[in-house]
N, C-alpha and C positions, 0 to 999 in steps of 0.2 A: 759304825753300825754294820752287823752281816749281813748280809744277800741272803735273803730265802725264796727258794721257790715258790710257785704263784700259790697261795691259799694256804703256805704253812707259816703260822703266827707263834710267836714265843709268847711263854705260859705267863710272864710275870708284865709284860708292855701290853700286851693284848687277851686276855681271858676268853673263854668263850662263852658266849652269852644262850638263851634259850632257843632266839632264834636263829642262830646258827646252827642248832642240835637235830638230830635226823626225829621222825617221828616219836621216838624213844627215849631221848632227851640225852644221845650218845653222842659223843664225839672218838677223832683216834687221839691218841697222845704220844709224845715219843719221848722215852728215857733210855739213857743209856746202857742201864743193865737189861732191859726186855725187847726193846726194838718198840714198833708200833704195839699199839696195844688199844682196844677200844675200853669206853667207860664213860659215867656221866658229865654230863658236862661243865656240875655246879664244882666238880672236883675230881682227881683220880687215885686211888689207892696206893700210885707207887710216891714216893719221896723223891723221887731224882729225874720228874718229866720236867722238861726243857721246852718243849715246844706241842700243838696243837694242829690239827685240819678236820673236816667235815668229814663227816662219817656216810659212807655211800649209804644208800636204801636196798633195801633187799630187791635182788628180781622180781618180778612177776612172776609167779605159779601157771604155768601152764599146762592145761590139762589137754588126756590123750584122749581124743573121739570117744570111745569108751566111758570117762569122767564126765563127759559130759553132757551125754546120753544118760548116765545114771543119775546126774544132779535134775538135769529137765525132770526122768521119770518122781524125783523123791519130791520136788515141787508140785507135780500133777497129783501124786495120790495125794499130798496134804490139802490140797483145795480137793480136789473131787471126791475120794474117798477115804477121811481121816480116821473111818473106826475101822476100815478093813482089818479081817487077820490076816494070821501069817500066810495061811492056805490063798486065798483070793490075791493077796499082794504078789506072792509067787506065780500067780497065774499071767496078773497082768501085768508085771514085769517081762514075762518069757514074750507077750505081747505087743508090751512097748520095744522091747528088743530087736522082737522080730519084725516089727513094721521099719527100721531104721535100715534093717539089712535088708528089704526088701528094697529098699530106696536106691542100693549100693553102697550107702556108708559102712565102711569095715571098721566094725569094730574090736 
């Protein structure tokens, strides 16, 4: 039997099953002609993968003071003023902006 490194399983003694699959039902796969390669888990489109490992999850989105001053603002006008137009929402935005920067957050 070969040595595999910790977490890589061969395609035909070990499958990979759902819950091994990342939120997305991905796994990586490795065949000779492509190298690693992601794809689902129930199967992969190349003919010549040999072996299998867990499929990272993506980062976290992290957002810049700015993103998230602007997400607070877009949650406050939908509770507090959901028929505003464009004219008032532009106001209180320059508003909510400006209360932030008066705080010292740079945004």
């Amino acid at each position: 039997m070969e040595k595999l490194p910790e977490n890589v399983y061969s395609i035909i003694d070990n499958p990979p099953t759902r819950e091994q699959a990342d939120n997305k039902g991905r796994v990586l796969y490795y065949s000779a002609s492509a190298g690693w390669s992601s794809g689902y888990y129930a199967g992969s489109y190349m003919k010549d993968v040999t072996h299998w490992t867990f499929c990272p999850e993506a980062p976290p989105v992290v957002e810049s003071p700015s993103e998230r001053v602007e997400h607070k603002f877009n949650v406050w006008m939908k509770e507090a003023h959901p028929d505003a137009d464009p004219a008032l929402r532009s106001l209180l935005r320059m508003g909510f902006f400006a209360a932030f920067k008066s705080l010292g957050i740079n945004l």
